[in-house]
C-alpha positions as CSV (number, residue, x, y, z in Angstrom):
1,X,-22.7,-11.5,7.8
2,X,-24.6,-8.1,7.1
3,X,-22.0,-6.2,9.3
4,X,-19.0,-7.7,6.6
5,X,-20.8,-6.6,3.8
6,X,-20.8,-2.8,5.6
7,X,-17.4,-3.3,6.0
8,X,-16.5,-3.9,2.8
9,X,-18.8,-0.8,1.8
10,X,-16.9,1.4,4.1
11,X,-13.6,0.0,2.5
12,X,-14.6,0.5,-1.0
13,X,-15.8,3.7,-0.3
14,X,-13.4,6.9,-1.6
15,X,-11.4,7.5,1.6
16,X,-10.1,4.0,1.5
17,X,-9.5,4.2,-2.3
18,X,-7.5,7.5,-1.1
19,X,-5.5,5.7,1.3
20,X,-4.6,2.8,-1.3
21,X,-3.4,5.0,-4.0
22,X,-1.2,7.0,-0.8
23,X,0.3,3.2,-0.1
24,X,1.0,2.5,-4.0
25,X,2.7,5.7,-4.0
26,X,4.9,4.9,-1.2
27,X,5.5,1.7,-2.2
28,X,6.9,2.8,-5.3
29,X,8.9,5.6,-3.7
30,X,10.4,2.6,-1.4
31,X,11.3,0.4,-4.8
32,X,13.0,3.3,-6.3
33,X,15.0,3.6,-2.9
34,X,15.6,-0.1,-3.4
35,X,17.0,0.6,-6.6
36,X,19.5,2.8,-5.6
37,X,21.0,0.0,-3.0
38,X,20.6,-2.7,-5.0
39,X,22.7,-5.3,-3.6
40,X,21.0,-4.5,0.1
41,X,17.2,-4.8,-2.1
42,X,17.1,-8.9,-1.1
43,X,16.8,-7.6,2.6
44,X,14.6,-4.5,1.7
45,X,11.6,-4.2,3.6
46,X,8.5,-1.5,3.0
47,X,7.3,-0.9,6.0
């Protein structure tokens, strides 16, 4: 049990806070490019 509450330390910590805001940032770039083939967005998938 102590080592998941370290984990979850190490994941709130900034570099994962870094790496969260570089995924929201590619997720939007990915719904934009959705946006532009819209009738393909049902089979869209962010990888």
């Amino acid at each position: 049990m102590k080592e998941k509450q370290e984990l979850m330390d190490v994941l709130s910590s900034e570099g994962y806070r870094f790496i969260g805001d570089y995924s929201l940032r590619r997720y939007k770039d990915a719904i934009k490019e959705a946006a532009k083939h819209k009738k393909d967005s049902e089979g869209f998938v962010v990888k």
